[in-house]
C-alpha positions as CSV (number, residue, x, y, z in Angstrom):
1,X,97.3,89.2,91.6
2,X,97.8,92.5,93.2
3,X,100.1,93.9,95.3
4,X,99.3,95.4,98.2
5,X,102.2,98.0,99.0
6,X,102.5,100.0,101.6
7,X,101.7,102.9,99.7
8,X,98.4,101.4,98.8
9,X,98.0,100.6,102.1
10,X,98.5,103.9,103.3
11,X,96.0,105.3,100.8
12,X,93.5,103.3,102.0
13,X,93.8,104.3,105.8
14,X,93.7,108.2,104.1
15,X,90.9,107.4,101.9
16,X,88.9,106.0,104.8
17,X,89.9,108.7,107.4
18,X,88.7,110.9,104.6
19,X,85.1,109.9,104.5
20,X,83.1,108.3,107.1
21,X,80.6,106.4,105.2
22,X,82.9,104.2,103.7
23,X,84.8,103.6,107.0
24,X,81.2,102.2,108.1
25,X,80.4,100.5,105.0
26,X,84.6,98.2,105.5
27,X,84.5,98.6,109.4
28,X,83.4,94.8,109.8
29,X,86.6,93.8,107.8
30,X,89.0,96.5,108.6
31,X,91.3,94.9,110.9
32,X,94.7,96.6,111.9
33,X,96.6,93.2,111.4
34,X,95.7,93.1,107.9
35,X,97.5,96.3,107.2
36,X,101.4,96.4,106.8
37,X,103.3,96.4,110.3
38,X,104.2,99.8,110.3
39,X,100.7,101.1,109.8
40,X,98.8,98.5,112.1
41,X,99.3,100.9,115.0
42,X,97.6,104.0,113.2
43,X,94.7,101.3,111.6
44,X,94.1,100.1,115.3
45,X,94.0,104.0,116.8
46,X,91.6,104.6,113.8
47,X,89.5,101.6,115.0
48,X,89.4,102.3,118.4
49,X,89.0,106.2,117.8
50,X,85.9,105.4,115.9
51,X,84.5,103.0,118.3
52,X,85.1,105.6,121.5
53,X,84.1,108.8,119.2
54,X,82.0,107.6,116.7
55,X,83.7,110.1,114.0
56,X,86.6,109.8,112.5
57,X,90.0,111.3,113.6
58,X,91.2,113.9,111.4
59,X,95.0,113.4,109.2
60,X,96.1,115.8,111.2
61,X,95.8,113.9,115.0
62,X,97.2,111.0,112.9
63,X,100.1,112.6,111.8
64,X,101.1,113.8,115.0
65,X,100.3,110.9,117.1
66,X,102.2,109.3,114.6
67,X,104.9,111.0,113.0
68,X,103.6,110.0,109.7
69,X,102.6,112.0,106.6
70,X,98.8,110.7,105.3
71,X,97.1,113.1,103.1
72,X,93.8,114.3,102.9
73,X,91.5,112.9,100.6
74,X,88.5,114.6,101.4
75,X,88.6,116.8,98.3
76,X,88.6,113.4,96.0
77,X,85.5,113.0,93.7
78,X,82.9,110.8,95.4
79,X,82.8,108.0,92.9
80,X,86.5,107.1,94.1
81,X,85.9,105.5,97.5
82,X,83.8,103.2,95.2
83,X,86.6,101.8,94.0
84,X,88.3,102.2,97.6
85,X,85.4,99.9,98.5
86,X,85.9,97.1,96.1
87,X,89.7,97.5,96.3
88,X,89.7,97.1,100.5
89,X,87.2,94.4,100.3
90,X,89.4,92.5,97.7
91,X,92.4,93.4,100.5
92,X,90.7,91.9,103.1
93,X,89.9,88.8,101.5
94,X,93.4,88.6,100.6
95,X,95.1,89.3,104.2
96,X,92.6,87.2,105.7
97,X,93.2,84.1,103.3
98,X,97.6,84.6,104.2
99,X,96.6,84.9,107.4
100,X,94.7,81.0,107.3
101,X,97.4,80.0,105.7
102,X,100.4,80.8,107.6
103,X,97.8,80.0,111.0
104,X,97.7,76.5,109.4
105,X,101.3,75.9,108.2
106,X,102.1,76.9,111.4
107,X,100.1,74.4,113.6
108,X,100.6,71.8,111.4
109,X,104.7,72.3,111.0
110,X,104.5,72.4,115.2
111,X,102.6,69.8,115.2
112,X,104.8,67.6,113.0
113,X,108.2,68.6,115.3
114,X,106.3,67.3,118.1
115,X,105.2,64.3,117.0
């Protein structure tokens, strides 16, 4: 199973700042609450920026909103965010799977304290 670290994590937010197309092709499953706590503020700015802008903010507005140090990725060979695209997509499914999960063990654990 992989292990989505926050390094990875981070790579993905630089790979998708770093080209637009892919941010498009992952924006119906990029949600900031899938991402690790730290970076869901910078994955929800990213989000929104998109959405108000419709371009991408560059590393460097994200770094200084953000007192964080992404790199740029836009001098990565295209065939790359391929594999950024399966990898996020795989992500995705994961987080959102957890997140069913602990959403269920959670109701269910209330529920049984209440009953």
């Amino acid at each position: 199973m992989a292990e989505y670290t926050f390094d990875v994590q981070k790579l993905y937010i630089e790979m998708l700042l770093a080209d637009a197309e892919s941010f498009a092709r992952a924006q119906n499953i990029f949600k900031a609450e899938s991402f690790d706590r730290k970076l869901q503020p910078i994955a929800k700015f990213i989000k929104e920026y998109m959405d108000e802008y419709k371009v991408m903010p560059e590393v460097e507005q994200v770094n200084a909103k953000f007192d964080i140090k992404l790199k740029s990725a836009k001098d990565l060979d295209p065939s790359h965010f391929n594999w950024l695209l399966d990898e996020f997509e795989t992500f995705s499914r994961h987080k959102a799977l957890e997140s069913a999960i602990l959403q269920w063990l959670n109701t269910h654990l209330t529920y049984r304290n209440f009953t």
